[in-house]
N, C-alpha and C positions, 0 to 999 in steps of 0.2 A: 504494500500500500504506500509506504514513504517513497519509494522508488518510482513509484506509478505519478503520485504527487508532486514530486520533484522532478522530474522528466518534462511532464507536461506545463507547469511553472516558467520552467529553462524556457521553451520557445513562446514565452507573452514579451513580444519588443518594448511593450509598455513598461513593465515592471524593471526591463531593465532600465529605460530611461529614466525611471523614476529613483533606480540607486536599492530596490527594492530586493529582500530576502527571506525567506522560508526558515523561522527561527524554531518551529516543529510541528509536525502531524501527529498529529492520533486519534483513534475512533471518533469521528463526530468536531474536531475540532482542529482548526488547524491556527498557526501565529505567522503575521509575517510582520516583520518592519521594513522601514525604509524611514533614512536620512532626509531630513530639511535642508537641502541643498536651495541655492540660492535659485537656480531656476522654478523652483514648487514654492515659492513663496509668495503673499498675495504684496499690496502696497503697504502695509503697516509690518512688513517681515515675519509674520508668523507664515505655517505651512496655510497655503491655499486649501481651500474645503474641496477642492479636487483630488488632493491627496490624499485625503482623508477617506472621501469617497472610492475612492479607485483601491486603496490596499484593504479598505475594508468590506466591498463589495467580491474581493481576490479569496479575501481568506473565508469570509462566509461559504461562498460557490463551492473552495476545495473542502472545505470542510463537508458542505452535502457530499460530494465527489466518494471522498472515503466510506461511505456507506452503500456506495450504489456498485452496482458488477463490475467485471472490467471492462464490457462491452459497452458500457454507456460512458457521457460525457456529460456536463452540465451546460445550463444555458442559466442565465437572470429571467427572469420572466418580469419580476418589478422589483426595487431596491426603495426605500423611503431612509431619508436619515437627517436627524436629531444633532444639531451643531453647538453643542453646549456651553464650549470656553475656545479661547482663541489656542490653536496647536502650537502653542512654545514651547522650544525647547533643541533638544539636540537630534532627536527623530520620532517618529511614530510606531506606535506597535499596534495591530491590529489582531485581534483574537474573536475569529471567528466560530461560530457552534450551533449546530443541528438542533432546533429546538422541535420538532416532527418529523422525521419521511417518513414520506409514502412512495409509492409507481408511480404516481405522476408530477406530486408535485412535494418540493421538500422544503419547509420554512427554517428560515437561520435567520439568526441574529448576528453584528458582530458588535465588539466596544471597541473604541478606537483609542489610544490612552499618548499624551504626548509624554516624553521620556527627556529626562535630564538630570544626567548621572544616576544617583540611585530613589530620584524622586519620579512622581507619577501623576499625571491628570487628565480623567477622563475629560475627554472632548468632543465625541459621536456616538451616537451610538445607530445604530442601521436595522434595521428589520426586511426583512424581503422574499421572497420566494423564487425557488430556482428549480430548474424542470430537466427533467432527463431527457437526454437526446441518446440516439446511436452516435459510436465511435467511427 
């Protein structure tokens, strides 16, 4: 399953632009962060709510992913999300999680949390549903 995660992760161009990384998988949940790089930043220098959006929409999707066969694939079907504090800090972590599947349709959550040094602040949070597809 990690292999399976990580494989398909490697070829999003997004995520690499984004400086973005898979910090672990497991049943149901998966973490990615990625750095506040000066390009992901809005006018007042915190992370843009794009980044927020984009690693936190990532890791919900794989985190359905790890529950489904190997023959399927996920899709978003709709993402909603909750911008609570502005993203300062050194990067973002996103921890995404299976809160239903089913066959058709699998609702996740993720929390989006900015990171600096060993402090923490939530900043998003996402709710969404994401749909099995063939591989």
């Amino acid at each position: 399953m990690d292999d399976r995660i990580r494989s398909s992760f490697a070829k999003q161009s997004m995520m690499q632009t984004l400086g973005a990384e898979i910090e672990s998988v497991a049943p149901g949940e998966v973490v990615i962060t990625a750095p506040i790089l000066p390009g992901s930043r809005q006018q007042h220098g915190v992370a843009h709510a794009a980044l927020s959006f984009a690693i936190g929409d990532t890791a919900a999707g794989y985190a359905a992913l790890t529950l489904m066969p190997e023959s399927s694939e996920v899709m978003t079907a709709e993402m909603k999300i909750n911008l609570l504090a502005p993203g300062a800090g050194d990067c973002l972590r996103a921890t995404g999680k299976v809160i239903k599947p089913g066959r058709r349709l699998v609702i996740v959550t993720a929390e989006v949390h900015a990171v600096t040094g060993e402090e923490e602040k939530l900043v998003a949070l996402l709710q969404g549903t994401m749909v099995p597809v063939s591989a």
